[in-house]
C-alpha positions as CSV (number, residue, x, y, z in Angstrom):
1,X,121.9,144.8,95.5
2,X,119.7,143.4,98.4
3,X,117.0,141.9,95.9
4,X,119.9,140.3,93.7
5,X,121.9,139.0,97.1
6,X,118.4,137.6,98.2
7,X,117.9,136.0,94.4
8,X,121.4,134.3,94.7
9,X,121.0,132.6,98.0
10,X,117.1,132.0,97.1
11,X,117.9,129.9,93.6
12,X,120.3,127.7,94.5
13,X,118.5,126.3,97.7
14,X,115.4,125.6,95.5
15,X,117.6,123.9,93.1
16,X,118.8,121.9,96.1
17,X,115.7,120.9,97.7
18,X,114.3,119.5,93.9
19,X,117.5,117.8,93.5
20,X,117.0,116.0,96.7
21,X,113.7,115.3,96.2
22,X,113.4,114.7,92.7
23,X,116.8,113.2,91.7
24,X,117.2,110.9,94.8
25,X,113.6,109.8,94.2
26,X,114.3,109.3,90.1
27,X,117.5,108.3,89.7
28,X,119.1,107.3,92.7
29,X,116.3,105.3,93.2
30,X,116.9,103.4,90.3
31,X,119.7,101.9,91.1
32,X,118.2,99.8,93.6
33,X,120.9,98.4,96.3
34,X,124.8,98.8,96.2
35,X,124.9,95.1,93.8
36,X,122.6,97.3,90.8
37,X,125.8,100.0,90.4
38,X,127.2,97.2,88.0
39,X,124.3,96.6,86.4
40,X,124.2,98.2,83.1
41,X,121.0,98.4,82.3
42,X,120.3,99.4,85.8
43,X,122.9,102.0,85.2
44,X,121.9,103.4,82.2
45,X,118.1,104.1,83.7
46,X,119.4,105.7,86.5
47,X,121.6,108.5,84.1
48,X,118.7,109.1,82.4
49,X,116.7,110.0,85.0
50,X,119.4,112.0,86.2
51,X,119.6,113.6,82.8
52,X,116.1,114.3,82.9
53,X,115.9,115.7,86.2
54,X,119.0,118.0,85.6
55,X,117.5,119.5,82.6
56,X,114.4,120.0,84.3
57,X,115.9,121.8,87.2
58,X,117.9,123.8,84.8
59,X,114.8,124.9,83.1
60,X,113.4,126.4,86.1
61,X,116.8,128.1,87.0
62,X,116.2,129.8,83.6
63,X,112.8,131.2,84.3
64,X,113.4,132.0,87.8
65,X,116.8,133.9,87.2
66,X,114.7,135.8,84.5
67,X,112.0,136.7,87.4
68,X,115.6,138.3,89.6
69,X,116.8,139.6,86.8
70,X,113.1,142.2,86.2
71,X,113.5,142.7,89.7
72,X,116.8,143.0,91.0
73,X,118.1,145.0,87.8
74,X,115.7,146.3,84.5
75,X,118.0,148.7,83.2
76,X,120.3,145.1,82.2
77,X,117.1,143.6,80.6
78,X,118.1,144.1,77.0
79,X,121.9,142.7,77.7
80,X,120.0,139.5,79.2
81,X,117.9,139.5,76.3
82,X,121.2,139.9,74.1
83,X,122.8,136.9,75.9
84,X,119.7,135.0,75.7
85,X,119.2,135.0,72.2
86,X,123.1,134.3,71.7
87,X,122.2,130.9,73.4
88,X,119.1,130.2,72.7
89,X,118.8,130.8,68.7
90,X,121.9,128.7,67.5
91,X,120.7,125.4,70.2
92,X,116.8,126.1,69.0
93,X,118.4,126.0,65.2
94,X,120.6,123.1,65.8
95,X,117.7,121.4,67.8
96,X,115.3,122.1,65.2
97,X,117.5,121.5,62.1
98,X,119.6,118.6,62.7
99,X,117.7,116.4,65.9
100,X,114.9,114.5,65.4
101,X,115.1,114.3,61.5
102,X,113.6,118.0,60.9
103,X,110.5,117.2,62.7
104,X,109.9,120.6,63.9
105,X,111.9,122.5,61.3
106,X,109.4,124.7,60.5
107,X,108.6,126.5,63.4
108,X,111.7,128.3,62.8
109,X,109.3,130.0,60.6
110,X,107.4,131.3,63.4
111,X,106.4,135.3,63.8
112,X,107.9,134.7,67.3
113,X,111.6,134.5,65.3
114,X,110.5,137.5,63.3
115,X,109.5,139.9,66.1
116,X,112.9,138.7,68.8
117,X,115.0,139.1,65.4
118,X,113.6,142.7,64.7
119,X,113.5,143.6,68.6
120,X,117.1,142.6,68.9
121,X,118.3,144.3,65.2
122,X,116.8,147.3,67.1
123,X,118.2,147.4,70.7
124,X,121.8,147.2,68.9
125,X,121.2,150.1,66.9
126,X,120.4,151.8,70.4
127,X,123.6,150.6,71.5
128,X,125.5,151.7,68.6
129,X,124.4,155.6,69.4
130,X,120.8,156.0,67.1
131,X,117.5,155.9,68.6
132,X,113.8,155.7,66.8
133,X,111.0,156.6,69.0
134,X,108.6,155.8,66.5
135,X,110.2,152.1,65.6
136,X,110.5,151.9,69.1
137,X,106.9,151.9,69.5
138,X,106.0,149.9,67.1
139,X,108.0,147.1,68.2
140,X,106.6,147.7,71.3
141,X,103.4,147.0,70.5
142,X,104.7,143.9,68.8
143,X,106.2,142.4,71.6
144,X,103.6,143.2,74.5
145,X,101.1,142.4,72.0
146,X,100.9,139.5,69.8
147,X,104.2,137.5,70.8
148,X,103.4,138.2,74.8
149,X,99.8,137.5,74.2
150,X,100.5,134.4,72.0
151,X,101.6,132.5,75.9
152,X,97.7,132.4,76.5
153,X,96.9,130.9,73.5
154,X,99.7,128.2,73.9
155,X,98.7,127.9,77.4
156,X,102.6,126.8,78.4
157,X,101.3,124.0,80.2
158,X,104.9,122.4,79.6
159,X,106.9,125.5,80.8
160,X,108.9,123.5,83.8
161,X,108.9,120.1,81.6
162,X,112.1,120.4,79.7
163,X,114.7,123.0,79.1
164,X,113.4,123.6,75.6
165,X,110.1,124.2,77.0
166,X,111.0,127.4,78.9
167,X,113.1,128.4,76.1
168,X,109.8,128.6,74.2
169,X,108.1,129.9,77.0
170,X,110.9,133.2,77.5
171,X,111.3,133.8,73.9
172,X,107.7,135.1,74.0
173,X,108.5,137.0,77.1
174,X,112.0,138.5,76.7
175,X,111.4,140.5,73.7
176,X,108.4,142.7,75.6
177,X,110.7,142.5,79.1
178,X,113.6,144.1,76.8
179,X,111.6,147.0,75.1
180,X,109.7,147.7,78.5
181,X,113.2,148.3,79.7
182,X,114.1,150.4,76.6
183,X,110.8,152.8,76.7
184,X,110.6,153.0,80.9
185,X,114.2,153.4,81.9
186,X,116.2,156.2,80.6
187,X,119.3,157.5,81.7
188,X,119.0,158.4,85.5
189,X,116.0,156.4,85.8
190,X,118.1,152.4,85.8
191,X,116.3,151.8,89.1
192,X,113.0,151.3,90.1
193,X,113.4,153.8,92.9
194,X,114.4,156.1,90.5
195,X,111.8,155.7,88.3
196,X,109.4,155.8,91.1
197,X,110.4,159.1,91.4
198,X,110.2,160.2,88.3
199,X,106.1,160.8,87.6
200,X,107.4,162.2,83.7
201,X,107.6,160.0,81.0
202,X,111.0,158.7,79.9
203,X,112.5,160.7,77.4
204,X,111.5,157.8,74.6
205,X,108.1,158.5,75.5
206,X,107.9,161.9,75.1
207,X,107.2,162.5,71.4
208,X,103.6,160.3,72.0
209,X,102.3,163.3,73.9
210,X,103.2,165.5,71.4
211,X,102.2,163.7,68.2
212,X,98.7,163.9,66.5
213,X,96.3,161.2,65.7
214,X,97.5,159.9,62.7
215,X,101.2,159.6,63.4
216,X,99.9,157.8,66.6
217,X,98.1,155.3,64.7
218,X,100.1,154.7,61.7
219,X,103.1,154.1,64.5
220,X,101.2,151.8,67.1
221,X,98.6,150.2,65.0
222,X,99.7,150.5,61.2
223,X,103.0,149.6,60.8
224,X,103.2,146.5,63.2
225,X,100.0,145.4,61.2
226,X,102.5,146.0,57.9
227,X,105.4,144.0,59.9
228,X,102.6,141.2,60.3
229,X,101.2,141.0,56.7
230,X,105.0,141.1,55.5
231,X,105.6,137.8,57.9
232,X,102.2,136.3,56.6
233,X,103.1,136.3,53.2
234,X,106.3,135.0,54.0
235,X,105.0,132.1,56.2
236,X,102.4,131.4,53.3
237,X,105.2,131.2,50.7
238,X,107.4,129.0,52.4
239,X,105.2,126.4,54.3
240,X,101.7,126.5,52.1
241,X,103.5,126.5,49.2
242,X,106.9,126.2,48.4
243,X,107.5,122.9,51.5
244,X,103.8,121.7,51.5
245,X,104.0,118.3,50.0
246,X,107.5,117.8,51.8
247,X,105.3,118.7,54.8
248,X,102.6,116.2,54.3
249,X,105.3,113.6,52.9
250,X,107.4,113.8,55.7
251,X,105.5,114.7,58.8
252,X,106.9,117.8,59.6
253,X,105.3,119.8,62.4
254,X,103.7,122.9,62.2
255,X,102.3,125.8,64.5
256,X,99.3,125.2,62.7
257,X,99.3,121.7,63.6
258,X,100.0,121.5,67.4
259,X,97.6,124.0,68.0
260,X,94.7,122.1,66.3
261,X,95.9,119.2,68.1
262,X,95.4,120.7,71.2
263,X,92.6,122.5,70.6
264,X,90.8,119.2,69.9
265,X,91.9,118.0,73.1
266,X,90.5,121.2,74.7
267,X,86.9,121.0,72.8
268,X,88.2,123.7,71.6
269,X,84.9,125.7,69.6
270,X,87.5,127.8,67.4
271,X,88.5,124.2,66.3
272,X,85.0,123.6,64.7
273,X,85.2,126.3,63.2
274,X,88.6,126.9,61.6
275,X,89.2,122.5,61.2
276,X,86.4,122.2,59.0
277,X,86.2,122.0,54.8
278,X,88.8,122.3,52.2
279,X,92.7,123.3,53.0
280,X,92.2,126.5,51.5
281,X,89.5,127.3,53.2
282,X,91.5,126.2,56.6
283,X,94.2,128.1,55.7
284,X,92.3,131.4,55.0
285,X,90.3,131.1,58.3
286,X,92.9,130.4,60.5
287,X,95.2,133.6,58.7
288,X,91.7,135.7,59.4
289,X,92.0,134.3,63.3
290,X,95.4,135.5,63.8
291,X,94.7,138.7,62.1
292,X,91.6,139.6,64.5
293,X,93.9,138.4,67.4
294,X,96.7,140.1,65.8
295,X,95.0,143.8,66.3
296,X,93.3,143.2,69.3
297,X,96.5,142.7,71.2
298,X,98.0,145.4,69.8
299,X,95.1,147.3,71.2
300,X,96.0,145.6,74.2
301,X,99.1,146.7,74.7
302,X,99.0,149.8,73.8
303,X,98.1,151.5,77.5
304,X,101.1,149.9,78.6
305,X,103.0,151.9,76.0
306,X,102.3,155.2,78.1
307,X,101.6,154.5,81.6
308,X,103.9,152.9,83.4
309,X,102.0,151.4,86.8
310,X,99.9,149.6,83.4
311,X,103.4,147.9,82.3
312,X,104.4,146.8,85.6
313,X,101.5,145.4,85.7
314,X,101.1,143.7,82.4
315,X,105.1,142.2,83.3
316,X,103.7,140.7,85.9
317,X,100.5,139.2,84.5
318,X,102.8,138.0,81.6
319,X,105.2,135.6,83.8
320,X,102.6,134.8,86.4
321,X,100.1,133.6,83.0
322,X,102.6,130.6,82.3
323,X,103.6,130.0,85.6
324,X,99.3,129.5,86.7
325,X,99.4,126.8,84.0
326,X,102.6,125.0,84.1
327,X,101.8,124.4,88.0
328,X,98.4,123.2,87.2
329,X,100.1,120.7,84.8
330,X,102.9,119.5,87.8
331,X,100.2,119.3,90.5
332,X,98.2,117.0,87.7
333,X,101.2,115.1,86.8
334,X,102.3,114.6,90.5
335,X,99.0,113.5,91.4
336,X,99.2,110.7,88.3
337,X,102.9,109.6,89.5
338,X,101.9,109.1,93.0
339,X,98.7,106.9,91.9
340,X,100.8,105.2,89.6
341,X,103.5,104.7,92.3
342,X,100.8,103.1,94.8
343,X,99.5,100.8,91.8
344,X,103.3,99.8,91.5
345,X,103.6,98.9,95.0
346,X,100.5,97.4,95.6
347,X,100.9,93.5,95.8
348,X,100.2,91.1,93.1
349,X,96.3,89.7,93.2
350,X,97.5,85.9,94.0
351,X,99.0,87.0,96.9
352,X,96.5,89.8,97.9
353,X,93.4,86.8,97.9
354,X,95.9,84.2,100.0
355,X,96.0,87.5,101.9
356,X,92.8,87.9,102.7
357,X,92.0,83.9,103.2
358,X,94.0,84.1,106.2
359,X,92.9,85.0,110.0
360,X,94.7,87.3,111.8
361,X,97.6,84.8,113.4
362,X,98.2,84.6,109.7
363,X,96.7,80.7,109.9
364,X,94.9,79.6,107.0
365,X,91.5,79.0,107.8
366,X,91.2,75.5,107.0
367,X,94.2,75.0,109.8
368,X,92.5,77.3,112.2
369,X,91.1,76.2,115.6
370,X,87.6,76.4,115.8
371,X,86.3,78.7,118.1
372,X,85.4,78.4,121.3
């Protein structure tokens, strides 16, 4: 209750000091003096960057209440997850689908989709009254593994940018945050006092001690590596095949896409490997990439599975990991708008040489008094 009171008095008074700094400097500024309210252009600046700034805002509201909410209360984890996904899926849809002509239709296709649709199908069965350790696990290690894991390779530079951005950004980290609260807090453990206290493992955990080698593997390793090979295929159907020339006709975007375009930026050295040859032989490289990344983050997350100092830990590493980068990329960006700000308000050349052709009475020399 103490963390949560904390949380509440903590979010809004960040959101008040950006709103004072950012929105008086954005859009209030744009208006200029009292005679600019009428001005319509003026006017319709000044909303925008209102607009803008209220997204942003909202954005970080998002991924800080999700922060609280891990701390404050882990046992409601899944229900946030629940209530995110209500939101979040039918706007991404809509945003995806209908705005900006289907330009990024087809990352609905994502495994991200896949894994938060599979995660949620399963956390509702829990509520409903049936429990699957061994799905549980796998799921698990699908969500701490490749769809957690998946932030570093995006970097999240844009996490705090726009609204949608941090959707992106918490649909990779919700889905582990929701099982981590399935398989760590059982009944009489909902606090983390109480499962402090507790040195067992949680009930859901218990049958991992007891089972042999390969029920372990085929559980942890095997079946989210099915799960994977079934999206794959999928994927491959629909976007390499069945939409490919509407793809290249049309301009659609693609995961594919935006991460070779930014691994070019980069200098990436997986991008001279993968970006080179024929389309197939892109396609099959980058499918044998995410495979071998694939695995070795379900290896990954696998101690996390067990121990539970190793999950808080990795829960921490996963929302500190975007956070790094997306306040490398606002220190950058504030650094450009407050050069570009000086270069703004710096005065014209033809006045800066008349300037400088004065004394310091401000007499032009010609008019000067000589010296005495």
């Amino acid at each position: 209750v103490t963390k949560a009171a904390l949380f509440a008095l903590a979010v809004p008074f960040a959101m008040a000091i950006g709103l004072r700094g950012r929105l008086s400097r954005d859009g209030l500024a744009a208006l200029g003096s009292f005679e600019n309210v009428f001005d319509l252009d003026t006017l319709q600046k000044s909303c925008a960057a209102l607009k803008a700034g209220l997204r942003k805002h909202v954005s970080n509201a998002k991924y800080a209440g999700s922060c609280g909410e891990e701390g404050a209360a882990p046992w409601a984890l899944p229900r946030v997850f629940f209530a995110f996904l209500t939101v979040a899926m039918p706007w991404r849809f809509y945003d995806f689908v209908f705005r900006h002509r289907g330009y990024n239709l087809f990352y609905l296709f994502d495994f991200c989709y896949w894994v938060n649709a599979a995660v949620a199908w399963y956390l509702a069965g829990g509520a409903a009254g049936w429990d699957l350790p061994h799905l549980s696990a796998a799921l698990y290690s699908l969500a701490d593994g490749p769809v957690a894991c998946a932030l570093a390779a995006w970097r999240c530079r844009w996490t705090f940018g726009s609204a949608d951005h941090t959707t992106s950004t918490l649909m990779h980290l919700l889905p582990g945050l929701a099982m981590f609260a399935h398989q760590h807090f059982g009944p009489g453990t909902e606090t983390w006092a109480a499962r402090l206290q507790r040195p067992a493992p949680a009930p859901a955990l218990s049958w991992l001690k007891r089972s042999d080698l390969p029920a372990l593997l085929g559980w942890r390793v095997a079946a989210p590596l099915l799960f994977y090979a079934a999206w794959q295929l999928h994927y491959w159907l629909v976007v390499q095949v069945g939409f490919a020339r509407r793809i290249q006709a049309r301009g659609h975007d693609t995961s594919f896409r935006c991460l070779s375009r930014r691994a070019k930026r980069a200098g990436n050295l997986l991008a001279a490997v993968v970006l080179h040859g024929s389309v197939a032989r892109r396609v099959v490289v980058y499918g044998l990439l995410q495979a071998v990344f694939t695995l070795s983050t379900l290896a990954l997350a696998q101690p996390s599975l067990t121990s539970f100092p190793v999950a808080c830990v990795w829960q921490v590493a996963k929302f500190a990991l975007p956070l790094w980068a997306a306040c490398q990329h606002e220190a950058q960006a504030a650094r450009q708008h407050e050069a570009q700000a000086a270069r703004h308000a710096a005065p014209p050349a033809q006045h800066r040489h008349a300037a400088q052709r004065r004394d310091g009475r401000g007499v032009p020399h010609r008019l000067a008094a000589p010296a005495s």
